[in-house]
LUMTIZA-685056 format. One record per residue (C-alpha): residue in three letters; z, y, x. Coordinates in Angstrom, 3 decimals. Last residue first. Layout:
SITE residu       up    north     east
SITE    ALA        Z        Y        X
...
//
This chain:
SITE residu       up    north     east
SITE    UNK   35.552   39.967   69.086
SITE    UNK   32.620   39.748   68.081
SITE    UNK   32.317   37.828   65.599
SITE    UNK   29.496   34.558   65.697
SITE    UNK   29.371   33.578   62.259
SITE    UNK   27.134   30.454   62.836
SITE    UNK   24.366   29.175   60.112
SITE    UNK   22.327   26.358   61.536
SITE    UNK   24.749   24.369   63.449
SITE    UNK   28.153   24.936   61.634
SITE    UNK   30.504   26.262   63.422
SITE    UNK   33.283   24.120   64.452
SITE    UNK   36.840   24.099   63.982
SITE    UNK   36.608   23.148   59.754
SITE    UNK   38.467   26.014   58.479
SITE    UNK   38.531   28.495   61.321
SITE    UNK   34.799   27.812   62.584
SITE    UNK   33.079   31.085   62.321
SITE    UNK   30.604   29.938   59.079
SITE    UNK   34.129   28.760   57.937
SITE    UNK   36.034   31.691   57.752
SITE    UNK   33.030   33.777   56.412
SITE    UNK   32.249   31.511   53.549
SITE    UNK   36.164   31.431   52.732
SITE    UNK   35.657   35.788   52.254
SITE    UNK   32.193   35.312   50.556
SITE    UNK   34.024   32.856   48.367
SITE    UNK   36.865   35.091   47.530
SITE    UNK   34.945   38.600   46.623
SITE    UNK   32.941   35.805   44.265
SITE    UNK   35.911   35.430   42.820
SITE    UNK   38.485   33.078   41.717
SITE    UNK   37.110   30.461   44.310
SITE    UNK   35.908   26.704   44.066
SITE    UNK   35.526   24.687   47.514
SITE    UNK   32.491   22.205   48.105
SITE    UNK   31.605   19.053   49.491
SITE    UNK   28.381   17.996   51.042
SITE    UNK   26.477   15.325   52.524
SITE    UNK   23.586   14.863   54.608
SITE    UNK   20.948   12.292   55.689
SITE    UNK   18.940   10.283   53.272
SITE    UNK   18.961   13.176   50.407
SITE    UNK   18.243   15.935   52.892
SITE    UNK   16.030   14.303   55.360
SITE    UNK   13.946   13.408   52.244
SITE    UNK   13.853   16.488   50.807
SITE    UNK   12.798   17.992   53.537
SITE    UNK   10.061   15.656   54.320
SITE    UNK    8.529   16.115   50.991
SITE    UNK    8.997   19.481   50.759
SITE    UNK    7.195   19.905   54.458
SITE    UNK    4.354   17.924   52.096
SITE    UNK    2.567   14.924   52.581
SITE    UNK   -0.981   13.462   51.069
SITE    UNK   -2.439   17.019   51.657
SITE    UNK   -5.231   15.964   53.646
SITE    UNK   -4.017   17.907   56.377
SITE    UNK   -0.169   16.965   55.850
SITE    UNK   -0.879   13.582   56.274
SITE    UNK   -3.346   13.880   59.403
SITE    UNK   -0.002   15.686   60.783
SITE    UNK    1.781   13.067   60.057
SITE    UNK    0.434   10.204   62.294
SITE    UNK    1.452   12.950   65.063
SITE    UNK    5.098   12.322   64.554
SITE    UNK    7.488   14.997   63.367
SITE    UNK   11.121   15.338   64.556
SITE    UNK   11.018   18.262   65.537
SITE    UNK    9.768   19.728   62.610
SITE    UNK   12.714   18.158   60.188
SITE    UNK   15.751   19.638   61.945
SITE    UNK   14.987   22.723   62.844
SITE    UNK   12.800   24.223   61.258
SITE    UNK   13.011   21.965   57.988
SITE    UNK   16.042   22.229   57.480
SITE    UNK   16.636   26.016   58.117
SITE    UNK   13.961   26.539   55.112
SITE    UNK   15.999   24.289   53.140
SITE    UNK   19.160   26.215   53.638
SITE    UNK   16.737   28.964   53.117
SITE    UNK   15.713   28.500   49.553
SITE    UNK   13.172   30.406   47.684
SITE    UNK   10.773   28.191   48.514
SITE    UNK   11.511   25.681   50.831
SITE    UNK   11.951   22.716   48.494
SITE    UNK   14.232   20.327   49.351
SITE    UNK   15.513   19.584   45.559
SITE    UNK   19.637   19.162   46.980
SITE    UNK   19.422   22.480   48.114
SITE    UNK   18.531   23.937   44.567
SITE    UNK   20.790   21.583   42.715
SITE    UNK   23.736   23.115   45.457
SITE    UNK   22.862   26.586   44.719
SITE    UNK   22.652   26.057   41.044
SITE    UNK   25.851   23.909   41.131
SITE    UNK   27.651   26.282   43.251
SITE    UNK   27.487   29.514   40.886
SITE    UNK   26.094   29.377   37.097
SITE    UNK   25.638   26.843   34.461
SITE    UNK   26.625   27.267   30.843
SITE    UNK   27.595   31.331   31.247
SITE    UNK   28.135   33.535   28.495
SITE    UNK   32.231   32.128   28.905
SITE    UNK   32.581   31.962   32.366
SITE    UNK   31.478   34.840   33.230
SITE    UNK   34.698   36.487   32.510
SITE    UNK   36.430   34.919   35.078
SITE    UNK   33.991   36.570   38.000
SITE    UNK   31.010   36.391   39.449
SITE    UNK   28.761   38.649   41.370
SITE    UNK   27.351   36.401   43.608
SITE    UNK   28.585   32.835   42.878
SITE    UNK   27.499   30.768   45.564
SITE    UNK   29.044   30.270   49.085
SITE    UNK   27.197   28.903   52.044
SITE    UNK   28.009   26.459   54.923
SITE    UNK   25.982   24.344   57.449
SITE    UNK   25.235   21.666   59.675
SITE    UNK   28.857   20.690   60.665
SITE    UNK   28.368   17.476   61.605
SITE    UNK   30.789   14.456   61.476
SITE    UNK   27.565   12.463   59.557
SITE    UNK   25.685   14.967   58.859
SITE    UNK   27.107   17.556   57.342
SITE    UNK   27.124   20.402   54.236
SITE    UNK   29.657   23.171   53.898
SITE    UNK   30.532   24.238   50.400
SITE    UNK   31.504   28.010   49.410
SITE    UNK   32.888   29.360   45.531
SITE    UNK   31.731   30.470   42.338
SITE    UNK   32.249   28.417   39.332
SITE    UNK   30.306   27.907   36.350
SITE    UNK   29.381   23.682   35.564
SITE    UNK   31.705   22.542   37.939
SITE    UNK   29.862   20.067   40.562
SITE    UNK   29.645   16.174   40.234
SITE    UNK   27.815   16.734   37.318
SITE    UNK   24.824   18.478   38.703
SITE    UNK   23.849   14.881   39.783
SITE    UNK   23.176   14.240   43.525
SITE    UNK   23.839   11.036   44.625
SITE    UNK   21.532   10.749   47.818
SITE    UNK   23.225   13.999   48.000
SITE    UNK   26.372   12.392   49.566
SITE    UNK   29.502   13.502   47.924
SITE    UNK   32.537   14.566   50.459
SITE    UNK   35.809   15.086   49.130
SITE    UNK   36.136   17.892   47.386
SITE    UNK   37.551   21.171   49.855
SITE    UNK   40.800   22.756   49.791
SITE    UNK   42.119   19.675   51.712
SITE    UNK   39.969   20.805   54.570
SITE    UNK   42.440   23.120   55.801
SITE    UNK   45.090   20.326   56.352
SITE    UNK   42.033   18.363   58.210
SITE    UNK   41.876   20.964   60.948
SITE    UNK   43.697   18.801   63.058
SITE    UNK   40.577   16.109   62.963
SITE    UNK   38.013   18.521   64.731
SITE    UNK   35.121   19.209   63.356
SITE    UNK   32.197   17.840   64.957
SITE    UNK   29.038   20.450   65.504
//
C-alpha cells in the first residue's frame, strides 16, 4: 500500500531508507530493540519489531542483539525460520513464477531461497526505528502494522482492530 505524504512528520522517527541490495549489519545498531517497515518502491509491504525481551541492561552482555539480527535474517531470504521471508515468497515470489522454473527447481539447480533472496535484495528497502524497550517496539509495531504511522497497512502483515 502507498503511504501517504502527510504522514511524513511521523516518519521522521524512522532512518532513512537503506536498500538491502546494500545490506551490511553496519548500517543497523549493533543491540537495539525497536520496529522497521520494509517497501517496495512507495509500498508498504511490511513491518516487524525486534528486540523481544530487551531492555538497557542488555546492552552491555550483548554484542549483537535486536533489529540487526532480524533485519540480517530477512535480508538472507531464506525461509526457514523466518516468516517475513516465508510471506515473500507466497505471495510475492510464487506468482510470479514462470514454467522454465519449475524444471529448475526439479533438478535442484534453483531454490525458493534463491528467488527470495533475490526479490528481496533487487526489490525492497527498509528503514528502521530504535525503542527503549521491547514493551515500546511491540507498541510502534502495532501502530504501524494498522496504518497510523505510515497511513497504510502494510500488504503482508495488517493489524486490522476492530473497532
Amino acid at each position: 500500500m502507498k503511504y501517504k505524504l502527510s504522514h511524513r512528520i511521523k516518519m521522521k522517527r524512522f532512518s532513512p531508507l537503506f536498500n538491502f541490495s546494500r545490506w551490511k549489519p553496519d548500517l543497523v545498531p549493533p543491540v537495539a530493540a525497536g520496529v522497521y517497515a520494509i517497501w517496495e518502491d512507495n509500498n508498504l509491504v511490511y513491518c516487524g519489531m525486534s528486540g523481544r525481551g530487551f531492555d538497557p541492561s542488555i546492552a552491555a552482555t550483548k554484542t549483537k542483539h535486536g533489529l540487526v539480527t532480524r533485519l540480517h535474517s530477512h535480508a538472507s531470504g531464506r525461509l526457514s525460520g523466518d516468516q517475513f521471508c516465508v510471506y515473500v515468497a507466497n505471495r510475492l515470489v510464487i506468482p510470479k513464477l514462470e514454467s522454465s522454473q519449475l524444471a529448475a527447481f526439479a533438478s535442484g539447480e534453483l531454490t525458493l531461497d534463491q528467488l527470495t533472496r533475490k526479490y528481496i535484495r533487487e526489490r525492497l528497502s527498509f528503514q528502521f526505528a530504535t525503542t527503549p524497550t521491547s514493551q515500546g517496539a511491540y507498541a510502534l509495531e502495532a501502530e504501524c502494522r494498522s496504518g497510523k504511522i505510515f497511513g497504510a497497512k502494510p500488504l503482508l502483515n495488517p493489524l486490522n482492530i476492530a473497532t
